[in-house]
N, C-alpha and C positions, 0 to 999 in steps of 0.2 A: 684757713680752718675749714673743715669739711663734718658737717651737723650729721650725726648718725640717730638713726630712727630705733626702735626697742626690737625689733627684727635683726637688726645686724649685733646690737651689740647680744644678744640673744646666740647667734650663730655664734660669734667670736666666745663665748661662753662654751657651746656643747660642740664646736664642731673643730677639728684642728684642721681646719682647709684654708683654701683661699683667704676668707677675711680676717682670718685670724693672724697672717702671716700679714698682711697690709694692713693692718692696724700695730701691729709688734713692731715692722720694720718703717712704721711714719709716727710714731708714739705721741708726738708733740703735736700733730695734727688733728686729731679729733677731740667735739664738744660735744655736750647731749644737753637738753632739758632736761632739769631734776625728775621731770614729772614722765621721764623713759625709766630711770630709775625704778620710781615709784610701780609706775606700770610690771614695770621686770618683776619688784617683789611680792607683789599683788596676786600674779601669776605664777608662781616660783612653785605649786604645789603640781602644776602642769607639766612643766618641763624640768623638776627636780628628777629624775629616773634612777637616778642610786640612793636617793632618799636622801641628801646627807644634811645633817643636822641644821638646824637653825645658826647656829652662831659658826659652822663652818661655810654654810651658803653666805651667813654676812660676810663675814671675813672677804670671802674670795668678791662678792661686789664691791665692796668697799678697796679692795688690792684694785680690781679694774677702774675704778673710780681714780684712783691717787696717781696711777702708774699708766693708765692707757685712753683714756676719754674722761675727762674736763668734764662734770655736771656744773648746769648754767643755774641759779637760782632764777623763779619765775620774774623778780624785781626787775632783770634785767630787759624783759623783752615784752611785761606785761602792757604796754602803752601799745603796742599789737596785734593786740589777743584779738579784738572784737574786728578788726580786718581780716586777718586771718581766716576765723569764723565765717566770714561769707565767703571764702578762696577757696575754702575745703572741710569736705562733708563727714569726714569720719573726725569725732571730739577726740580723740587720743592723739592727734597728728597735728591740732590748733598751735602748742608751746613748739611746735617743730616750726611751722611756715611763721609763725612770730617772731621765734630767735632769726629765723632766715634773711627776715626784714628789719630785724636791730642791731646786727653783727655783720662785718666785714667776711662773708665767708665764699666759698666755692660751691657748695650747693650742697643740698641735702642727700647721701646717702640711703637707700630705701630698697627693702626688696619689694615691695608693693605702689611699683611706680603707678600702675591703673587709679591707686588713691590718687594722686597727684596729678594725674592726666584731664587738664582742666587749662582752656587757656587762659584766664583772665592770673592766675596763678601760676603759670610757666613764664606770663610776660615778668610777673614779679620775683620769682625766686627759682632757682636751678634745680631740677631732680639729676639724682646719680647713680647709676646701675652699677654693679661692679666691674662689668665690661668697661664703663669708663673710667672706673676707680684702677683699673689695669694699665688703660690706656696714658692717665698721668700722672698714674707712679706703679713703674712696673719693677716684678717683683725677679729680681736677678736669681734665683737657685728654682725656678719651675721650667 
């Protein structure tokens, strides 16, 4: 499993590139904290640019939700949270290094690795740039 941060699943939303196409062609591979989700719609007046309705933006998270990245309820990784919390300093990326320390995964996904750039934190949980998201599943028609 490879934990995706509200950045990527963001890009995989507006952008038809790279991660969109590595998240399509590994489908069953990626999870998120509900609380990327959350963040994502919280936000949604930001990065909505064609405007599109409310219950068309739900629709389409909710289809990514079912069909492309696995949300984690907080129950599962909340016994975490308050380690976490001293590992790393920006509060939206806490339910990320928590699931990362309660779940069997390959590391977290992030385009803001400098967040994560801490070693007491790298000894505990993996960051992952897309470059190595290429590197261990690369993507055959680029």
């Amino acid at each position: 499993m490879i934990i995706v941060d509200t950045n990527v699943i963001l890009s995989f939303l507006l952008v038809d590139g790279i991660t969109r196409k590595l998240i399509v062609s590994n489908k069953d591979l990626f999870i998120a904290p509900e609380h990327c989700f959350d963040e994502l719609w919280e936000n949604r007046k930001r990065w909505n640019r064609h405007e599109l309705s409310e219950d068309t933006l739900r629709e389409i998270v909710n289809e990514v939700k079912r069909i492309f990245i696995m949300p984690i309820e907080d129950e599962v990784y909340v016994k975490h949270t308050n380690e976490a919390r001293e590992l790393i300093e920006d509060s939206d990326d806490v339910p990320l290094v928590a699931l990362a320390m309660s779940v069997d995964n390959e590391g977290i996904w992030t385009y803001n690795k400098k967040h994560f750039d801490n070693k007491k934190l790298k000894a505990r949980v993996s960051v992952l740039t897309t470059k190595d998201m290429l590197e261990r599943y690369p993507l055959r028609d680029l």
